[in-house]
Structure formats: structure tokens, C-alpha cells
C-alpha positions in Angstrom: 4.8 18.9 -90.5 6.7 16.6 -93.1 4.6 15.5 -96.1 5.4 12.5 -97.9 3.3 11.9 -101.1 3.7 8.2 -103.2 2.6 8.1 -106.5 3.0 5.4 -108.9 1.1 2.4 -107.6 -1.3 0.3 -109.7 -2.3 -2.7 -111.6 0.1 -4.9 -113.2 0.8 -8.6 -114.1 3.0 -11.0 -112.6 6.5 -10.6 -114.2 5.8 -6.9 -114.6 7.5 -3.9 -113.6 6.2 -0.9 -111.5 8.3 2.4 -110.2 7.0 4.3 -107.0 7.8 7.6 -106.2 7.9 9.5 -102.9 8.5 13.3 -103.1 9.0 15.1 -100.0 7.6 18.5 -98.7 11.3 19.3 -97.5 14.9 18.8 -98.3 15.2 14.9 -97.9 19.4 15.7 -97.0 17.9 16.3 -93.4 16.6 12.8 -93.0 18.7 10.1 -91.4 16.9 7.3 -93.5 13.8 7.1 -95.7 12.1 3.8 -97.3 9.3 1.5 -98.5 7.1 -0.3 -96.1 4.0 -2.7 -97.3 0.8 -3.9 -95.8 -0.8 -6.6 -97.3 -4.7 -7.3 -96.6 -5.1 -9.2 -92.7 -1.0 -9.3 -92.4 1.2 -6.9 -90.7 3.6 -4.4 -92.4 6.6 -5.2 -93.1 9.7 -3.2 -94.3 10.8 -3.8 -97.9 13.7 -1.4 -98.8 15.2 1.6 -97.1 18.0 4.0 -97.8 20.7 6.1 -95.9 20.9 9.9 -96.2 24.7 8.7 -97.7 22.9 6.1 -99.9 23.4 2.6 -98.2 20.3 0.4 -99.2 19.0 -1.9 -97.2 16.0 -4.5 -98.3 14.2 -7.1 -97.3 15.1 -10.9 -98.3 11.8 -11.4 -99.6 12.5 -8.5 -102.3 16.4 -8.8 -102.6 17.4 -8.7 -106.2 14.0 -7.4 -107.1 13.5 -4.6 -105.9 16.0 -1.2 -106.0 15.9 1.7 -104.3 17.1 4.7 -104.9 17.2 9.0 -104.2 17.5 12.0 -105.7 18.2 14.4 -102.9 18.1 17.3 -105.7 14.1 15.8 -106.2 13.8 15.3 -102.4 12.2 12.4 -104.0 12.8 8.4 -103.1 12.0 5.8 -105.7 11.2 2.0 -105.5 12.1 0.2 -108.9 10.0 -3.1 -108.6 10.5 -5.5 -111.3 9.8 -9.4 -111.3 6.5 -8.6 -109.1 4.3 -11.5 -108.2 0.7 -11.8 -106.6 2.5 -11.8 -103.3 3.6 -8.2 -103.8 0.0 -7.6 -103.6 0.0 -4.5 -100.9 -0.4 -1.0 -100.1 3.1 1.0 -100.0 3.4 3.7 -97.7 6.9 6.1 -98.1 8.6 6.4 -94.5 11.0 9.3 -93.5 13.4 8.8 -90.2 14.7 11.6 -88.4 17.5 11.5 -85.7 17.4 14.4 -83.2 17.4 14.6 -79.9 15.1 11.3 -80.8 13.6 9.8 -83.8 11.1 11.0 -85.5 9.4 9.0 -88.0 6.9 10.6 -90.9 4.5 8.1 -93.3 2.8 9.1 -96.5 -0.9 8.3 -97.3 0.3 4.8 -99.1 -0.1 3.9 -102.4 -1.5 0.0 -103.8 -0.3 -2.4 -105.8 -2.0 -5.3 -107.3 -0.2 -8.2 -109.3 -2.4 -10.1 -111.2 -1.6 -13.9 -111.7 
């Protein structure tokens, strides 16, 4: 079973900067796609970034010029560079790994907050 652990969530002030980290349990080169994906409190989750296993980055408008992400398949880890953050970034991150088989198999890490103060 794929394990994804985040790391690097906390508290920070609007305008700040936070980096969150997703190391994998295997060799990351094996997954078609991995990303970010938030869930604020009462709202659905959303996507925010994602990456291709040949590096094309994908993100959400609401994070666009914000927000980079990036991999180090040497690492098997995925990083989320968040700078400019505002209250509305307010959410719990969860890493997300996408395998293509035979079908699609998708993995999730535990999720990791983070809370912009205003």
C-alpha cells in the first residue's frame, strides 16, 4: 500500500510564506500524476496544484502565480511552495498520488493544516 506523508503545515500570517512536503513510501517515477488538494472547514475539496510524472504543472486559478509546485523524483518527494497566503488559504492539504494501470488508482496522505491569520 502507497504511503504518502505531508509535512510542513502550520501557522502563518497573511502575506507569508509556507512550503509543504509530501515524501512517498515508493519511487514517485511510477506515478502518472501527484498533487495538492485542500478542504477548507463546511466546503468541498478542491484541487490546488498537480504535477506530471514529466513535470507539467497544473494549478488552480484561485492559486495561479502563488503557488508552485514542484518534484524531486530522486526524494520521491512533491513540494508545494505557497507564498502570498491569505485567510482564504485557510485548509487542510492532503498529498494525492495517481496511478494509471489497467485503471486509476488514486492514494491520499493523512493531510496536513494551514491557518493564515489576518
Amino acid at each position: 500500500q502507497v504511503q504518502l506523508v505531508e509535512s510542513g503545515g502550520g501557522l502563518v500570517q497573511a502575506g507569508g510564506s509556507l512550503t509543504l512536503s509530501c515524501v512517498a513510501s515508493e519511487s514517485i517515477i511510477s506515478f502518472y500524476r501527484m498533487g495538492w488538494y485542500r478542504q477548507a472547514p463546511g466546503k468541498q475539496r478542491e484541487l490546488v496544484a498537480r504535477i506530471t510524472s514529466d513535470g507539467t504543472p497544473d494549478y488552480a486559478d484561485s492559486v495561479k502565480d502563488r503557488y508552485i509546485i514542484s518534484r524531486d523524483n530522486a526524494k520521491n518527494t512533491v513540494n508545494l511552495q505557497m507564498d502570498s497566503l491569505a485567510p482564504e488559504d485557510t485548509a487542510v492539504y492532503y498529498c494525492t498520488a495517481e496511478r494509471r494501470t489497467a485503471y486509476i488508482q488514486n492514494y491520499w496522505g493523512q493531510g496536513t493544516q494551514v491557518t493564515v491569520s489576518s
